[in-house]
N, C-alpha and C positions, 0 to 999 in steps of 0.2 A: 846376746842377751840384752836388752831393753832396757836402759834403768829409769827407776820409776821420777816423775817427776814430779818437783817440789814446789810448791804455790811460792811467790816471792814472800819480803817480810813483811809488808803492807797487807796483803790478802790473809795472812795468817793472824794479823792484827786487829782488822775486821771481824773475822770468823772468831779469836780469841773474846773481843769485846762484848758480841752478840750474846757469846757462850756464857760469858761470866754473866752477863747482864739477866739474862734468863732464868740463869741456877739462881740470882741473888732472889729475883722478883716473886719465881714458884716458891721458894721456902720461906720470904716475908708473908707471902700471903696464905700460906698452909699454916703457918704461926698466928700469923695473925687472925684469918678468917677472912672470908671477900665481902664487902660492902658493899650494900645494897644487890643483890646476887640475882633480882631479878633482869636489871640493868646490864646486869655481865653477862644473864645467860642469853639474854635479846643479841644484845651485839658479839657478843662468841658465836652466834649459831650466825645472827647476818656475814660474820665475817669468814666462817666454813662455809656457808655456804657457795661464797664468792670465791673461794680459795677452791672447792672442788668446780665450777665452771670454769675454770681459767681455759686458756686458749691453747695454742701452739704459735712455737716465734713469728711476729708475721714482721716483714722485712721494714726498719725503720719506727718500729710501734716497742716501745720498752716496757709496758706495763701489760703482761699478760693475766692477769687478776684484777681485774678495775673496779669491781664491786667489794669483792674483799679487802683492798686497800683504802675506797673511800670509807668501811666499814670503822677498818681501825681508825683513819685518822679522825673520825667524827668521835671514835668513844678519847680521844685523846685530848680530843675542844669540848666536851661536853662539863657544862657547868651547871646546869640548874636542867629540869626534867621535870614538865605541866608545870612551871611557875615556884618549883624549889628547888633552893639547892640541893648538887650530887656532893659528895664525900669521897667519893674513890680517887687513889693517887697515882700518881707514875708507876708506881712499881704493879699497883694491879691493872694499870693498861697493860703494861708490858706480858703482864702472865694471862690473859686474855687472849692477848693477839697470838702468843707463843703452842697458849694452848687449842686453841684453834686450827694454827698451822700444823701442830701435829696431826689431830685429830683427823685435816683433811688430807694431807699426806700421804696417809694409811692405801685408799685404794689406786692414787694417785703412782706409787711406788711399785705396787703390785700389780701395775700398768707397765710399768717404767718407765713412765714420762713424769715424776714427781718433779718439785722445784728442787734448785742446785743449795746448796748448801750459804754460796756466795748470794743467791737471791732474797735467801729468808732473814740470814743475817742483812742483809740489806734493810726489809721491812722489820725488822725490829731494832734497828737501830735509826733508823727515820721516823718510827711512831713515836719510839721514846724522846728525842729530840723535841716533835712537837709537845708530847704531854708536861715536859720539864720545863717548855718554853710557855705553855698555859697555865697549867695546875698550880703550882704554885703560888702565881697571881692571883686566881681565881679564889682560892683559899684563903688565901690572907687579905681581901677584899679590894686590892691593889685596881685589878681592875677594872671592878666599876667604878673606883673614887677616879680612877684615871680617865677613863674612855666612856665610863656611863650605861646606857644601854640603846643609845641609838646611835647615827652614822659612824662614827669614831670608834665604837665595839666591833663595828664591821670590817671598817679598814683596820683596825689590828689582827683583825683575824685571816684579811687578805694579806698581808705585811707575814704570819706566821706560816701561812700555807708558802708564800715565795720563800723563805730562809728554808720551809722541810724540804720543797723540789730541789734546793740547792743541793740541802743535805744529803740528798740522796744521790744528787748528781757525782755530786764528789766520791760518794761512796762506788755508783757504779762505776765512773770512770778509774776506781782505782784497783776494782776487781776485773773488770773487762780486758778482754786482750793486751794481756800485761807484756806480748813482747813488742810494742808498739809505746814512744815517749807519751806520757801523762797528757802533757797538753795539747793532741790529736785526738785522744780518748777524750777528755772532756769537753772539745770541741762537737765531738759527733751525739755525746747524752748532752748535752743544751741544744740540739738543733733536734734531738728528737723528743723534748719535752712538747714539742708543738702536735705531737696526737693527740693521744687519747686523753693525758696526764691533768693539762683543765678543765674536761668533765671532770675526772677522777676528785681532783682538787677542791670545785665547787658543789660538789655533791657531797661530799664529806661534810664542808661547812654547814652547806643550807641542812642535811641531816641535823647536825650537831644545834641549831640553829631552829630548826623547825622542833626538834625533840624539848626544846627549852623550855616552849609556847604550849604545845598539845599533847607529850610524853611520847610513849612510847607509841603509839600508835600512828606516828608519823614517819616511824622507818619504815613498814611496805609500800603506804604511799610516794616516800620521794625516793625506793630503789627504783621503781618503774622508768624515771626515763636515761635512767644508766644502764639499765638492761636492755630498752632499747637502742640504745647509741650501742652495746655492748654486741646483739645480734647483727647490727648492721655493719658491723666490723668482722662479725665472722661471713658473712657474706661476700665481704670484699676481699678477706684473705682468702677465700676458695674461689674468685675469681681473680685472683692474682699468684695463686697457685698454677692454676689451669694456664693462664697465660704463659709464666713463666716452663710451664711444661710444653707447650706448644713451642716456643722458642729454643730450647733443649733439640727438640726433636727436628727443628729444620738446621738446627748447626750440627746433627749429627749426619746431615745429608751426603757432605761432602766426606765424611769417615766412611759412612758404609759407599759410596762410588768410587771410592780407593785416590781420591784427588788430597787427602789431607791424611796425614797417621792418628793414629785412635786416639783422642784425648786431648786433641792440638786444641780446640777451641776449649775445651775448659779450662786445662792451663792458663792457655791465654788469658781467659776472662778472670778466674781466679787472681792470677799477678796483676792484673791491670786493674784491679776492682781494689788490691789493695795499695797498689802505687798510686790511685787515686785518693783513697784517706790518709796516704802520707802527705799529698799537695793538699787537701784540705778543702775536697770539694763535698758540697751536699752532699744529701740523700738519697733528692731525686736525681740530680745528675751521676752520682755514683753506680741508681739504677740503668738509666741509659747506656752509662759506660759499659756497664756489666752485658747489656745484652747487643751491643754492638762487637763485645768484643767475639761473645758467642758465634756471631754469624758476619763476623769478618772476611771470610774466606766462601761466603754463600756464591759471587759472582766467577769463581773457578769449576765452575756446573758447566760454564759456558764452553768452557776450553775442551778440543778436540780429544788433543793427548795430555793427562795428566801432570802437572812440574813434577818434580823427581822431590819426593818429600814431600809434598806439596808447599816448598820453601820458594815464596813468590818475590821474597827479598833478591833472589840471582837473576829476574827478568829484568828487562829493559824497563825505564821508569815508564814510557808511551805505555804499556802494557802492563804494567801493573798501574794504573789510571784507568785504564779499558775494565779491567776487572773489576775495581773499588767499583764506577759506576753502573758494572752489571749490577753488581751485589747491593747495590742500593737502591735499584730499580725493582729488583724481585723483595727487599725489602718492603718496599712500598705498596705494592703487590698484595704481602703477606696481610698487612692491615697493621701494622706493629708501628708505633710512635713515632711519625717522622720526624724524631729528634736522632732515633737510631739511624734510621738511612739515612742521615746527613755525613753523622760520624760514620759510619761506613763508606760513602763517597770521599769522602776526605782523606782517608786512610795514607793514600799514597799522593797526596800531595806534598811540599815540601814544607818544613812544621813553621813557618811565618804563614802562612795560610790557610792553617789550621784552626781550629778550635782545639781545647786542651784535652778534651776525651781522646780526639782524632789523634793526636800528637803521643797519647800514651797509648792505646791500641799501635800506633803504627812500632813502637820504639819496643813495646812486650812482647809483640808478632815477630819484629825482628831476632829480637833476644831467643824468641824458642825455635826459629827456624836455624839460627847460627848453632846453636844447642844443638840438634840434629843434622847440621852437615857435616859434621868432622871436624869442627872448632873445640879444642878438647878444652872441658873446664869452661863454668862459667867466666870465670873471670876474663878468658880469653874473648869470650865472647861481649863482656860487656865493651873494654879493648874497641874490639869491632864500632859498637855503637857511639864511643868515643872519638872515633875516628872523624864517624859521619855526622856531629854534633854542627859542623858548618852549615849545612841545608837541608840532610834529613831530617835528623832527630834531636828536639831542644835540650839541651844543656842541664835545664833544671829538671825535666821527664828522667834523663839516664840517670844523673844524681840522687836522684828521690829511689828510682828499680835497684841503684847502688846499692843505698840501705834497706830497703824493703829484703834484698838481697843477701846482707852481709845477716841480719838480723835473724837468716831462717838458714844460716849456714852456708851461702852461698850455692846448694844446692839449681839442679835444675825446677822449673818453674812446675810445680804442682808435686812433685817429687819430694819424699822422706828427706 
């Protein structure tokens, strides 16, 4: 029997705050009544509506709702609407945005692709932040006496949008792959703020911004070119889908020609895609790794008779050299990034002549082919890699697969 598993204290602290923050803001504003309600229903509906067009995860891109999120945080900066001032406060940001995300939820869920519980909590505790970080100010006249209404209201408002991304950053990296140490997780949400996140960002303002000047009638005109950034993004995910499937299917070459066992390349890629976010690499290099690790073993097509296992670790190093550079030659072939057939040439060189992809492919390949010859227990096999830390495989690669390792129970590599 399976026991169920428990969010850490930090993630239940999240979802806790989001929770209470929500119950407080719906029953202020049911008590109280919502201000100016045409205001709320404008940007409730822009912000459901962004919330039902959301995406699916596209690899490296964090903000799958970018229309609904610049929505809310414009209703969160907004201060005056055609030349007056708004009235509406933090607490009915927050039951705007909350109610929104309900509401779009609904078909979203009965899909079963609705947002996670950790993401909405996300967005309403990063809208609030901004609105508590504005509103107030705004109110109490603070700041125009401060900042005025021209350059200096802008750079505060650019100044307030950097502190939300932060905000948010923190929050994701503290719900994110929580069995992985905090500051790898918030290494990887600061390198992917560099999507979509400053359209998301700047469109929110110049919304908030533009609505100040000419009202309401300035939100369909300035969603238009977030919705187009927003299409050309689902574009590139289904051509980075299709890729990504195209490369699947040539690493499965070698499973079905019976030269590698069933699964050997996704393991691999899997463990080696995450020993590369424990060293701390990009994105885009993390994507490279991943699909070099896939088609590691593409250059044992070449071989007569099959290795036994297809464990290319017991060949002679001349020959397992021979094969990296088949497999990186048919890479090249393929039309696929020659950044991956480089790491795939490299594979079996000795890791001072490496690059670091190359170096963890060769050390996670090793890992799962010792795995499967009779080397019982991981641990025995890591041992192994330990061994050859003199010229095959670096020191700091086996160390990092250690804990990647210790961290998922030391299990085999792709395995429960």
């Amino acid at each position: 029997m399976t026991r169920p598993v428990h969010p850490p204290p930090a993630v239940l602290a999240i979802r806790g705050a989001a929770l209470v923050l929500a119950v407080v803001a719906l029953a202020h504003t049911l008590w109280n009544g919502v201000v100016e309600p045409g205001h709320a229903l404008a940007f409730g509906v822009l912000v459901t509506v962004g919330e039902l067009a959301r995406w699916g995860a596209l690899p490296g891109e964090r903000e799958p709702a970018p229309l609904g999120a610049a929505g809310a945080l414009a209703y969160a900066l907004l201060g005056r609407s055609g030349g007056q001032d708004t009235a509406h406060g933090v607490l009915q940001v927050v039951t705007v945005v909350v109610a929104a995300q309900l509401l779009a939820s609904v078909p979203h869920v009965a899909r079963g692709s609705g947002p996670g519980a950790d993401q909405a909590a996300r967005r309403v505790l990063a809208v609030a932040f901004a609105a508590l970080c504005f509103q107030p100010l705004h109110h109490s006249g603070r700041s125009e006496r401060w900042f005025g209404e021209g350059p200096y209201f802008a750079l505060f408002l650019l100044v307030l949008l950097v502190l939300t991304s932060l905000c948010d950053v923190v929050l994701a990296a503290a719900t994110a792959g929580t069995s992985r140490p905090f500051g790898p997780r918030l290494r990887d949400e600061l390198r992917a703020l560099s999507g979509i996140g400053p359209a998301v960002g700047a469109t929110g303002a110049v919304m908030a911004l533009g609505v100040a000047v000419v009202g309401l009638w300035a939100l369909p005109v300035l969603c238009v070119p977030l919705l187009l950034t927003q299409v050309s993004f689902r574009r590139y995910a289904a051509v980075r889908t299709t890729y990504r499937q195209t490369i699947a299917s040539l690493a499965r070459s070698t499973e079905i020609a019976g030269y590698t066992p069933h699964g050997h390349a996704r393991r691999v890629a899997d463990l080696a895609t995450a020993v590369g976010r424990e060293l701390g690499l990009p994105g885009p290099e993390l994507t490279v790794l991943e699909y070099a690790a896939l088609m590691h073993d593409i250059g044992q097509l070449s071989l007569v008779d099959p290795v036994a296992d297809g464990a290319t670790t017991a060949l002679p190093a001349a020959e397992q050299r021979r094969i990296a550079l088949l497999g990186g030659a048919v890479v090249r072939l393929t039309g696929v990034d020659p950044a991956v057939a480089a790491v795939v040439e490299q594979q079996a060189d000795p890791y001072r002549d490496q690059q670091t992809s190359a170096r963890i492919v060769r050390a996670v390949n090793a890992y799962d082919d010792l795995c499967g010859e009779g080397v019982k227990g991981s641990l025995r096999a890591l041992e192994q890699l330990r061994l050859g830390t003199g010229h095959d495989y670096q020191p700091q690669v086996v160390e990092a697969l250690a804990r990647v390792l210790a961290r998922g129970g030391l299990t085999r590599a792709g395995t429960g």
